[in-house]
C-alpha positions as CSV (number, residue, x, y, z in Angstrom):
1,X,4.3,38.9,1.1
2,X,6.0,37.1,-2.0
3,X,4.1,33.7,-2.6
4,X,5.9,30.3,-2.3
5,X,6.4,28.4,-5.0
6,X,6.2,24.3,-5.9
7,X,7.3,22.1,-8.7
8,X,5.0,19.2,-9.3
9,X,7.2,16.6,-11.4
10,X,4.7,14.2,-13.3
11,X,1.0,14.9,-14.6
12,X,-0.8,11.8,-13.2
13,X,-3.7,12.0,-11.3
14,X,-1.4,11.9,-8.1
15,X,0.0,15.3,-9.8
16,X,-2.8,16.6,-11.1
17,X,-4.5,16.3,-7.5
18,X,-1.3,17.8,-5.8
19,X,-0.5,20.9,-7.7
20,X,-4.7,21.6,-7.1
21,X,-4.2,21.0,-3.7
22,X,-1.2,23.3,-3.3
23,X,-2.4,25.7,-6.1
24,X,-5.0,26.4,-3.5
25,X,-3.1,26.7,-0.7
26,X,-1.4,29.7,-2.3
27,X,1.3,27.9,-4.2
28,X,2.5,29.3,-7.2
29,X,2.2,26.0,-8.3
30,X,4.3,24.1,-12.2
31,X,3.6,21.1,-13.7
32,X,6.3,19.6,-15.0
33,X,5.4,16.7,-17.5
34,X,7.4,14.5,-20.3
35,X,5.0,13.7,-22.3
36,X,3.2,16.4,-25.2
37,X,-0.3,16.0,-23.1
38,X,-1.3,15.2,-19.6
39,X,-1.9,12.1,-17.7
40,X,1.1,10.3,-17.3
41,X,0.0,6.9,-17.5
42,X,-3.9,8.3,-18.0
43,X,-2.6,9.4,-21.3
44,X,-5.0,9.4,-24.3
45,X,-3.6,8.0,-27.8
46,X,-5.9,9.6,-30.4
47,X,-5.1,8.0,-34.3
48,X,-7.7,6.7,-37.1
49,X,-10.7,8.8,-35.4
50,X,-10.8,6.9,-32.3
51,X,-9.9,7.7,-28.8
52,X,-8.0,5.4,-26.4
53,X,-7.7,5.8,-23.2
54,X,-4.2,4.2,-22.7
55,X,-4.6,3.5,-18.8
56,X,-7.3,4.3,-16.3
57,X,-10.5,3.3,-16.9
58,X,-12.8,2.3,-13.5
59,X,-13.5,5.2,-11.6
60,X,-14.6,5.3,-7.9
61,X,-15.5,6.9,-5.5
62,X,-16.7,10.1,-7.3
63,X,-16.6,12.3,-4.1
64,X,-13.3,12.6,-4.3
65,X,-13.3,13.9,-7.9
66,X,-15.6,16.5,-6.6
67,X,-13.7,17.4,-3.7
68,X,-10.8,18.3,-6.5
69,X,-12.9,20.7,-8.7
70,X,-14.4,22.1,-5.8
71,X,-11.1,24.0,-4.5
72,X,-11.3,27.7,-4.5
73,X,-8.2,29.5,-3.8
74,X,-7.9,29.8,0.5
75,X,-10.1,26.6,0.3
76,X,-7.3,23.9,0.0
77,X,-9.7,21.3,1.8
78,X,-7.5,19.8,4.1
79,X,-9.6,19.5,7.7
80,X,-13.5,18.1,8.1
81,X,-15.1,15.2,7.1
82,X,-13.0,12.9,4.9
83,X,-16.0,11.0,3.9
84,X,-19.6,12.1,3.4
85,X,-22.1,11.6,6.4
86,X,-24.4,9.2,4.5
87,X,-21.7,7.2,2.7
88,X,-23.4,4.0,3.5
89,X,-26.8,5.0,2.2
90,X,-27.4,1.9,-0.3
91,X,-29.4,4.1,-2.5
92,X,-26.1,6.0,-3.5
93,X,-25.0,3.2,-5.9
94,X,-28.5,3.5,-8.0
95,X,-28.9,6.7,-7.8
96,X,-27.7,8.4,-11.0
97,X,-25.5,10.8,-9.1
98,X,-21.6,10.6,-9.9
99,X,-20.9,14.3,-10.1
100,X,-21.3,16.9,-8.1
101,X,-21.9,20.8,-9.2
102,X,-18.1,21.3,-9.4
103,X,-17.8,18.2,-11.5
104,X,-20.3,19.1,-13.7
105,X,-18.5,22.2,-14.9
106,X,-15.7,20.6,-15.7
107,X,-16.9,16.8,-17.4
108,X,-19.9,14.6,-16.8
109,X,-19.1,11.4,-15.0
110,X,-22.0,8.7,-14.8
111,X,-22.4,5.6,-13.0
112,X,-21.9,2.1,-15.1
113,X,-24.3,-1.1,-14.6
114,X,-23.5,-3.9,-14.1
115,X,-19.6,-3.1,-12.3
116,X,-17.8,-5.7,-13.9
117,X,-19.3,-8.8,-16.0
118,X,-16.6,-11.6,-14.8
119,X,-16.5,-14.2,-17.4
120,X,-15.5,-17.7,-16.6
121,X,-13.4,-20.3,-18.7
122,X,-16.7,-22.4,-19.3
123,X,-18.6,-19.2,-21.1
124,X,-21.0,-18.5,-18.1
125,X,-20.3,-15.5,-16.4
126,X,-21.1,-12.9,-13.2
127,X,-22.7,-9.8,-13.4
128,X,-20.9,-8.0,-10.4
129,X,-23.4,-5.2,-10.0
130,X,-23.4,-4.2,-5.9
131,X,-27.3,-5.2,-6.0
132,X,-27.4,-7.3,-2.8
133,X,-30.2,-9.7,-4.1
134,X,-29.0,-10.2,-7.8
135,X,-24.9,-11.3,-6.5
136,X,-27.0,-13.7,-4.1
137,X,-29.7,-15.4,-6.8
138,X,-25.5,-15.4,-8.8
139,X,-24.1,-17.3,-6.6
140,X,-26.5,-19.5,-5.7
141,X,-26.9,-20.2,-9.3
142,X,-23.1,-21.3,-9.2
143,X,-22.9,-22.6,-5.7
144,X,-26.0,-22.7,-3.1
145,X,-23.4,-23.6,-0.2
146,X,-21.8,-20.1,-0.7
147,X,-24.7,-18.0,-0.2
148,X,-23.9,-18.4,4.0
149,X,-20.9,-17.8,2.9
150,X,-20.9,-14.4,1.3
151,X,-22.8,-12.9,3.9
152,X,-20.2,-13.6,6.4
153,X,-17.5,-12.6,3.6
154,X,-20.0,-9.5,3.3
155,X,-19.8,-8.7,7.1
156,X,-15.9,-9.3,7.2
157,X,-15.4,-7.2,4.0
158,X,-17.3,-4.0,5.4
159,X,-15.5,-4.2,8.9
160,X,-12.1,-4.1,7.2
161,X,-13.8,-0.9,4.6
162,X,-14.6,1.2,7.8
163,X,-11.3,0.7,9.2
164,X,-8.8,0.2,7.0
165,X,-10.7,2.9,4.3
166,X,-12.8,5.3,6.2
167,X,-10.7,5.6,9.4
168,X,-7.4,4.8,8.3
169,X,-7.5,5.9,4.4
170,X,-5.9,9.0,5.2
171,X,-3.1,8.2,7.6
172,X,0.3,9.1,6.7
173,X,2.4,6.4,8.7
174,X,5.5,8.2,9.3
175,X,6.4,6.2,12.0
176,X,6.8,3.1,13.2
177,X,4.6,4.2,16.1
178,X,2.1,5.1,13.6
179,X,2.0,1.8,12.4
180,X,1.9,-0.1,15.7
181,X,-1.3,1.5,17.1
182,X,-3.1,-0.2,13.9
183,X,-1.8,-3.8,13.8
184,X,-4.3,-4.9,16.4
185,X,-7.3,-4.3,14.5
186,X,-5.9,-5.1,11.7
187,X,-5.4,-8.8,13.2
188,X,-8.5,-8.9,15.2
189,X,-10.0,-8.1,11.2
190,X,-8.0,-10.9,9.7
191,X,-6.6,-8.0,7.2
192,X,-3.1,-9.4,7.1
193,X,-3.8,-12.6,5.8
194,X,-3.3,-13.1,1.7
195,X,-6.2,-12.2,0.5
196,X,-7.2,-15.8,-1.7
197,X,-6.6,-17.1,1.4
198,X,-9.1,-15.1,3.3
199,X,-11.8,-15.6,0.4
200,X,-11.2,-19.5,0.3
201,X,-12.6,-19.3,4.4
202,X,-16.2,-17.7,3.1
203,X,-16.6,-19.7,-0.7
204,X,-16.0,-23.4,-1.8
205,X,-16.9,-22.3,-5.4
206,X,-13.4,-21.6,-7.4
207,X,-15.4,-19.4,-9.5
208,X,-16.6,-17.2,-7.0
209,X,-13.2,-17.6,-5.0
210,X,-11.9,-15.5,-8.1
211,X,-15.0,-13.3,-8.7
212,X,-14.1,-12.0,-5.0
213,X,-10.6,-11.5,-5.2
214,X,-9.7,-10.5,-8.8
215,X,-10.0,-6.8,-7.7
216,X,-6.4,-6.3,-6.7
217,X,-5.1,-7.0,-10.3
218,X,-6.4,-3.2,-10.9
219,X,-3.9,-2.2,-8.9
220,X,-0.9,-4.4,-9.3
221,X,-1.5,-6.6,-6.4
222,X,-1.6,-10.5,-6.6
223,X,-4.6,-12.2,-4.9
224,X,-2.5,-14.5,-3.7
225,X,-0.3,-12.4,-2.0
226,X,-1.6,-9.3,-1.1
227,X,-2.7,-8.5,2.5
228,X,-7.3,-9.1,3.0
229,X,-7.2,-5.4,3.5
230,X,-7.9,-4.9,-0.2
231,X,-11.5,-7.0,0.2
232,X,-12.1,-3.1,1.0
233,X,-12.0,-2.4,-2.8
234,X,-15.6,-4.6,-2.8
235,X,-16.8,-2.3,-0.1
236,X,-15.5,0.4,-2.0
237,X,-17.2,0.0,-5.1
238,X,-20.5,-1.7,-3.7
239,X,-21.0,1.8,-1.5
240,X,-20.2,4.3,-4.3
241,X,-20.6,2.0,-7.9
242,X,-18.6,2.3,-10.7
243,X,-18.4,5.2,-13.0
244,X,-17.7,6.4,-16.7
245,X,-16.8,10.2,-17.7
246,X,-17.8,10.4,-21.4
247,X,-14.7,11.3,-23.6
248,X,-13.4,8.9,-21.4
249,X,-10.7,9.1,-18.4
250,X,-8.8,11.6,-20.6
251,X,-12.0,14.1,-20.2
252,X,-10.8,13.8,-16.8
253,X,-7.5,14.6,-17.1
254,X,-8.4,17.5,-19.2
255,X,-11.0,18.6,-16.8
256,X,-8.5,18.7,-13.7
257,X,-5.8,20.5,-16.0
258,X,-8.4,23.3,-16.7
259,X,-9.2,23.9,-13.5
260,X,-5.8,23.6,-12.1
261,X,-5.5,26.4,-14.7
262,X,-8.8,28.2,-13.4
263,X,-6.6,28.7,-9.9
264,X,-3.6,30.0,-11.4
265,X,-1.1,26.9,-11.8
266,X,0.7,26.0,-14.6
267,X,1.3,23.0,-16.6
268,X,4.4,22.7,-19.5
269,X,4.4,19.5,-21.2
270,X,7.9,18.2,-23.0
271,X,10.0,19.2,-20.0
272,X,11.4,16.0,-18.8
273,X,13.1,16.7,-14.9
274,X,16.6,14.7,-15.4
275,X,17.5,15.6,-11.9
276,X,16.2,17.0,-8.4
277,X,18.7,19.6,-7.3
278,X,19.7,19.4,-3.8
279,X,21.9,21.9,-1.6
280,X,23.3,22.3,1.9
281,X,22.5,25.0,4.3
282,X,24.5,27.2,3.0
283,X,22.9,26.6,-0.8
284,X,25.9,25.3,-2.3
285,X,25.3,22.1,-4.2
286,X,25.0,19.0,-1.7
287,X,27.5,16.1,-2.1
288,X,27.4,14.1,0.8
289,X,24.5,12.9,3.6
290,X,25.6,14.7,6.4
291,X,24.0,18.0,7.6
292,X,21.1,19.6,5.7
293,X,20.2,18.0,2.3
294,X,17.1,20.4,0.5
295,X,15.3,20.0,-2.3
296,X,15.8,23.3,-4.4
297,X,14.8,23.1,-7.7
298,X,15.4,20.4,-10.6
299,X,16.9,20.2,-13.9
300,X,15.3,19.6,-17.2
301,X,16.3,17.5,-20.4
302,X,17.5,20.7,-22.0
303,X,19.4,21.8,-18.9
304,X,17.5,24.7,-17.9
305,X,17.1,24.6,-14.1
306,X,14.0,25.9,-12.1
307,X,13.8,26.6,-8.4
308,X,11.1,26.6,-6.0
309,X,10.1,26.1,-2.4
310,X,8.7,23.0,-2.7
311,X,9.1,19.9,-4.9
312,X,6.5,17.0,-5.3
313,X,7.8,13.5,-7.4
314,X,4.7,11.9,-8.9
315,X,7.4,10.1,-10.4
316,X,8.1,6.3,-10.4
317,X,9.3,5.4,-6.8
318,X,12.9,4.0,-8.2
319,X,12.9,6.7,-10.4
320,X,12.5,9.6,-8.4
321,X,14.9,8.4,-5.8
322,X,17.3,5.7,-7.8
323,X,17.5,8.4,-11.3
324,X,16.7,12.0,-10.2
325,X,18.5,12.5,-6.5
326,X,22.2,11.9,-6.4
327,X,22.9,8.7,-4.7
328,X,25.4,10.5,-2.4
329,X,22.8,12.4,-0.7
330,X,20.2,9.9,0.1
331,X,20.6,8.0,3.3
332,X,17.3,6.0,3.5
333,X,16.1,5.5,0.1
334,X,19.9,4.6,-0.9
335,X,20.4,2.2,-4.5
336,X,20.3,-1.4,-2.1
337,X,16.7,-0.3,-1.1
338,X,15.5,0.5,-4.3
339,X,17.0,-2.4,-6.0
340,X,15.4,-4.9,-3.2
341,X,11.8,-3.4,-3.5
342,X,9.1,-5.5,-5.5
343,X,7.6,-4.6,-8.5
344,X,4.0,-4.6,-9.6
345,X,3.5,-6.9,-12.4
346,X,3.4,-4.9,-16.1
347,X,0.4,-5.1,-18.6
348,X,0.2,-5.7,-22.7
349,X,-2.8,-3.2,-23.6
350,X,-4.1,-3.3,-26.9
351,X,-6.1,-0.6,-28.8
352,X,-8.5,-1.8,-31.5
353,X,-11.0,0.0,-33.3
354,X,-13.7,-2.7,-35.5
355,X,-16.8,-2.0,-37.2
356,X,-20.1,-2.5,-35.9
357,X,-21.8,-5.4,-38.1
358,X,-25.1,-4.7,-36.8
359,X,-25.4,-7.4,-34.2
360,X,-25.0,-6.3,-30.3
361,X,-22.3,-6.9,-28.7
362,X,-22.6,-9.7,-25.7
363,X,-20.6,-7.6,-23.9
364,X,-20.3,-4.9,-21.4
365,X,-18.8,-1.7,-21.0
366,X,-15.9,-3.5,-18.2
367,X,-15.6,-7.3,-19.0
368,X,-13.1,-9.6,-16.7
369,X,-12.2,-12.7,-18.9
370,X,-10.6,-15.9,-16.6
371,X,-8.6,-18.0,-18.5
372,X,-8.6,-21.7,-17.2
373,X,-6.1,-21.4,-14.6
374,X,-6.5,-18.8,-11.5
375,X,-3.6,-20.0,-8.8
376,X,-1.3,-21.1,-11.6
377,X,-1.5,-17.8,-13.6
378,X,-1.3,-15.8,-11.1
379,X,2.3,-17.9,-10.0
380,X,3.6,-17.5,-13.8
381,X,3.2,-13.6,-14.0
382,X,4.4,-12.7,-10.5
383,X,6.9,-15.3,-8.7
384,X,8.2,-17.6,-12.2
385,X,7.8,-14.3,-14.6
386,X,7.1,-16.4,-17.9
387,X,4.4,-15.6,-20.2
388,X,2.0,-18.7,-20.0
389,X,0.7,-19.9,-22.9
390,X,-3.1,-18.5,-21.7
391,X,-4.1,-15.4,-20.3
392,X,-6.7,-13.3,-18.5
393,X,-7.5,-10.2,-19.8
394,X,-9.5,-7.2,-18.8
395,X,-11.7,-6.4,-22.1
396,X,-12.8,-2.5,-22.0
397,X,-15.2,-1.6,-24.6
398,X,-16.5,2.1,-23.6
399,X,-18.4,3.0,-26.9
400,X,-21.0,1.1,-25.4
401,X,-21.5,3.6,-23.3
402,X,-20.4,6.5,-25.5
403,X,-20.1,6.5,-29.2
404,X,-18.4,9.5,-29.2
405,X,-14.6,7.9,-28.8
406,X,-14.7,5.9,-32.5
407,X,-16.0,7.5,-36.0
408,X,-20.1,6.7,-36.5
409,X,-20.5,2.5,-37.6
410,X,-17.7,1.5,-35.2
411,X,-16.4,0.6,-31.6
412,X,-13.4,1.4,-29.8
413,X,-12.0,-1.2,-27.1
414,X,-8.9,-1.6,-25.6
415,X,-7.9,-5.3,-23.7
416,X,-5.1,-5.4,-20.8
417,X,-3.8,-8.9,-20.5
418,X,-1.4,-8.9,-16.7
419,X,2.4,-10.3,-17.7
420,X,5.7,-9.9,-15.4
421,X,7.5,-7.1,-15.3
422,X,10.8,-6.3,-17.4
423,X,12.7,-8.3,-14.6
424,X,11.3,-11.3,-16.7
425,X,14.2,-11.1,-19.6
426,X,11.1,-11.6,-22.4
427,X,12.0,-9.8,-25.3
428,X,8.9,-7.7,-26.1
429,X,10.2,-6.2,-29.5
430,X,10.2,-9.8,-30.8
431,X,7.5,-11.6,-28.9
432,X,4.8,-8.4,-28.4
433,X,3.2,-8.5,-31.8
434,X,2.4,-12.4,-31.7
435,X,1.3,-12.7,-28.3
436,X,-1.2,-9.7,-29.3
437,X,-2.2,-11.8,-32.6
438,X,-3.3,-14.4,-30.3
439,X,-5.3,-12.5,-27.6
440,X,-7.1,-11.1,-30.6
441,X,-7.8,-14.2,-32.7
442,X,-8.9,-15.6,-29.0
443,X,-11.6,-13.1,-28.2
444,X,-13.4,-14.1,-31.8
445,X,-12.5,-17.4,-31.9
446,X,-14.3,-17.7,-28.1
447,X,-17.1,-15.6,-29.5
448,X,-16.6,-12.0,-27.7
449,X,-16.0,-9.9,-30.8
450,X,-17.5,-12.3,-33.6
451,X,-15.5,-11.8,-37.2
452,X,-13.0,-9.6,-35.4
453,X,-10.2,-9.9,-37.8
454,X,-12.5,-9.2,-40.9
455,X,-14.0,-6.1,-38.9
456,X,-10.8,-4.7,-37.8
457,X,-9.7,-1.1,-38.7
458,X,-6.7,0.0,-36.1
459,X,-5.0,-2.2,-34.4
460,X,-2.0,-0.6,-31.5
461,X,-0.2,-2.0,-28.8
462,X,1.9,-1.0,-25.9
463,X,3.7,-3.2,-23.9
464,X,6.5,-3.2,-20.6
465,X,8.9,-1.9,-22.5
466,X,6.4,1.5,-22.7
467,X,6.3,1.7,-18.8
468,X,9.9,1.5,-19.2
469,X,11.5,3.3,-21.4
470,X,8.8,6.7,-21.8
471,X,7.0,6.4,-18.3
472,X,10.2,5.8,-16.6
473,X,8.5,3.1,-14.9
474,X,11.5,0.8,-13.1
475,X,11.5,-2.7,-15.0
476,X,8.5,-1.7,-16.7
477,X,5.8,-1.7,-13.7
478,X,2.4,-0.6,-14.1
479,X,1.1,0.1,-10.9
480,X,4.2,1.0,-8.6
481,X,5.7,-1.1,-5.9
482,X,3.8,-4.5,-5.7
483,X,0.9,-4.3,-2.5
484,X,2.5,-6.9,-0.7
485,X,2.6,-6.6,3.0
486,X,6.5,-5.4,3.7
487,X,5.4,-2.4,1.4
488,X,2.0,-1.4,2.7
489,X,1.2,1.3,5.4
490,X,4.8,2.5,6.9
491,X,6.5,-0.2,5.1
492,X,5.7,1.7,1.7
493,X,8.1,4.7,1.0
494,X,6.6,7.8,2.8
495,X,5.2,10.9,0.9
496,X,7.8,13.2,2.7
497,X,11.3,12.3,1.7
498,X,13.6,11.1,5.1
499,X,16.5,12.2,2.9
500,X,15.7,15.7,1.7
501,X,14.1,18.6,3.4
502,X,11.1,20.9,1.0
503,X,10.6,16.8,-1.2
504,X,7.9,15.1,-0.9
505,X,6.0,12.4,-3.3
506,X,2.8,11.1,-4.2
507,X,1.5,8.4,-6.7
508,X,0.9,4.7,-6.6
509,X,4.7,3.9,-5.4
510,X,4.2,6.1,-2.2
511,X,1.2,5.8,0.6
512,X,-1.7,4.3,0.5
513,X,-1.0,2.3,-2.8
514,X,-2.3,2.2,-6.5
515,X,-5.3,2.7,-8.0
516,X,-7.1,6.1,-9.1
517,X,-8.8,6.9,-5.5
518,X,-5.8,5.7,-3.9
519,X,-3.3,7.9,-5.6
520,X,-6.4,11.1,-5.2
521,X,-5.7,10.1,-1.4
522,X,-1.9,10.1,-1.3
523,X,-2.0,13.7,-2.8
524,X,-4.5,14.9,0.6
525,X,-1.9,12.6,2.9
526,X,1.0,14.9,0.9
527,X,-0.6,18.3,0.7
528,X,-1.4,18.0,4.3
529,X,2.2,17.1,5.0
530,X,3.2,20.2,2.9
531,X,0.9,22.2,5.1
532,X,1.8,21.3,8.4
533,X,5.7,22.0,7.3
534,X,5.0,25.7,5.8
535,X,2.6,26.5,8.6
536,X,-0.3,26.9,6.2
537,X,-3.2,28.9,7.9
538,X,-5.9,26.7,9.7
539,X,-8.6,28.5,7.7
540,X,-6.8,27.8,4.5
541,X,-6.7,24.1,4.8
542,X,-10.4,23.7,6.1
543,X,-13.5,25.4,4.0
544,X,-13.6,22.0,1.0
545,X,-14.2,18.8,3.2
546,X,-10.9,17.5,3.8
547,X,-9.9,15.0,7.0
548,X,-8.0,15.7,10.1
549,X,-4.4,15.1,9.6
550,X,-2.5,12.1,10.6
């Protein structure tokens, strides 16, 4: 019997996880990726001996890293146990284990302590760690009145993790149906209320207001506005810690491109898809939305065409449907849609390489640094799109875990400072290199990277117009669609295409969301989609602990 074949368009981890996924479902499965290397926006920029990670850097829940690099071929992993039986075991977070025994052939992940170190305005910080006792003694350093406070935060935080995460993680909401059997819980949980809003009910302390509801910036989403679901993320991380793999998140990549290689599949890098290819029944080329509209193969840059069964966007959401499918064949994702959906916010990351004078660092490897405002930042970068005169930033300096990414004497860092998207009108090619001058002279002038400027040797810089114009990110997001209510669960674009049979899509833009163990569970939510459609054998989708389908 002559195997099916798939198209994966986009090396993320959302592709990546896919083409494994439907590698070993007996796929004869391409990656299709622009770039010369893999990642997408997990792309590593190597220059002056030091290596950058250029995106991703927290990873979480490392069970689902194993759960990739343990697929066999037959063993797609698709039915069981989503989540491990003693997930809430406290002793997981301390325990030294982030990779399993299929993990370990592939890279070595390790667990980092303390989480976060969240630095306030005033130079005292928070060591966010998960240790129950050290975040109380924290906060009742900062604020004794919040201590009753947290636990109840605690309490409200885990109820809305082993609903909305454990139960509900996995759910493709295809329906409105779908959706309607949740909202219940999700109001008896208060999970629909903005998030600041459900933090300011549990802590008077401003400080710790933000220390519990920065987390969404990792993923695009404003505290201010995104629904108290995402309090999950500090049940998330408190249950399963936050972790490193050495050579950094581009070891990753690397490791998941091996082994999607190990299985068979296929990977070509400088083959940009320009268009998805659709026909009618018949399989003449498709011009209109009536009758059958299929998904047959796509077209690259250099206008060779490929063909296959199935095709999976890890794409941009408005580019995959709004650049790549033919406006007169889509019904439901047609040009007013696109244009009306929100945006993430974008991101300036710099890259800087300094010598090590001697002195340690007062740092850690994943530093949050608040500038004076919270509320009124926030405001400026996602509803007024200006660039404020101050800034957060998220300061990453991994050769403090691992030397290995910079050349001996030296340190590698890289700081993300949140800004509004493209949609903004700031010219980047004139105001980028300035604005990165001053977050620099900032971090030594405050006294996190003392004598920076005279220790500097590399200095790089990417900015919206990068998520533009080479990740063919819509206005220059960098997380997807904005987590905002109207596009979460069935409100957020679906990872099988309504308007064309044998496409489907995963990534942040698509269901559940952003962030690196979202986008590992929208590929599950599509590969089980893929399998229910081609009738994939029961005992091929079980075998690697996967979850019951939607």
């Amino acid at each position: 019997m002559e195997r099916r074949t798939a198209l994966v368009i986009g090396s993320g981890f959302g592709g990546l996880a896919t083409a494994l996924r439907l590698q070993s479902m007996g796929f004869d499965t391409t990656v299709l990726e622009k770039l010369d290397g893999p990642g997408g926006r997990a792309y590593v920029r190597r220059v002056d001996g030091f290596t950058f990670d250029m995106g991703p850097t927290v990873l979480t829940v490392p069970h689902f890293i194993e759960e990739l690099f343990a697929l066999e071929p037959g063993k797609a992993g698709l039915s069981g146990p989503d989540f491990p039986p003693d997930i809430l075991r406290a002793e997981r977070i301390t325990s030294g284990v982030s990779g399993g025994p299929a993990t370990s052939r592939y890279v070595d992940v390790v667990p980092v302590l303390p989480f976060y170190r969240i630095y306030f305005d005033d130079g005292t910080y928070f060591d966010y760690d998960g240790d129950p006792q050290h975040t109380v003694e924290q906060i009742r350093a900062i604020e004794p009145a919040d201590v009753e406070g947290y636990h109840r935060f605690h309490d409200a935080a885990r109820a809305i993790f082993e609903r909305g995460f454990l139960e509900l993680g996995y759910t493709h909401f295809s329906s409105v149906q779908s959706m309607l059997k949740v909202v219940p819980d999700l109001l008896r949980l208060d999970a629909v209320r903005p998030l600041f809003s459900f933090t300011k009910r549990y802590f008077k302390s401003d400080k710790l207001r933000a220390v519990f509801s920065f987390e969404p910036l990792l993923v695009g989403g404003n505290p201010l506005a995104v629904p108290a679901i995402y309090a999950m993320i500090h049940f998330v991380e408190k249950t399963w810690g936050v972790h490193y793999a050495k050579g950094g998140t581009g070891a990753l990549v690397q490791g998941l491109v091996r082994k999607l290689q190990d299985l068979g599949g296929r990977i070509r890098y400088g083959a940009e898809v320009t268009s998805i290819d659709v026909v009618d029944a018949a399989g003449a080329r498709a011009t209109g939305r009536r009758g059958r509209r299929i998904a047959r193969g796509v077209t690259l840059a250099g206008g060779e065409r490929l063909e296959a069964d199935v095709i999976v966007s890890n794409a941009d959401y408005a580019h995959t449907y709004g650049a790549l499918v033919d406006p007169r064949v889509r019904l439901v994702h047609h040009d007013a849609r696109i244009a009306l959906a929100k945006q993430s916010m974008s991101v300036v990351v710099i890259y800087f390489g300094f010598r090590d004078d001697g002195a340690p660092l007062d740092l850690q490897h994943h530093n949050i640094i608040l500038g004076p405002r919270y509320e009124g930042l926030l405001t400026d970068i996602f509803d007024r799109k200006i660039l404020a005169k101050d800034f957060s930033q998220y300061l990453h300096v991994p050769t403090l875990t691992d030397p290995s990414l910079a050349p001996p004497g030296h340190h590698a860092a890289y700081t993300l400072i949140p800004v509004p998207h493209n949609g903004s009108g700031i010219d980047w090619s004139s105001r980028g290199e300035p604005f990165v001058d001053d977050v620099l002279r900032f971090l030594e002038a405050r006294g996190y990277i003392p004598n920076l400027a005279a220790r500097l040797v590399h200095k790089s810089f990417i900015t919206p117009d990068y998520f533009e114009h080479t990740l063919n990110s819509h206005l220059g997001n960098a997380f997807g669609l904005e987590p905002v209510l109207w596009q979460s669960a069935f409100f957020r674009p679906h990872n099988k295409s309504e308007d064309l049979e044998n496409l489907y899509c995963v990534g942040a833009g698509f269901q559940p969301g952003g962030g690196t163990p979202s986008v590992m569970m929208s590929a599950k939510i599509t590969a089980r989609e893929i399998a229910r459609d081609y009738k994939v054998a029961r005992h091929v989708v079980e075998a690697v602990g996967g979850g019951r389908p939607a």
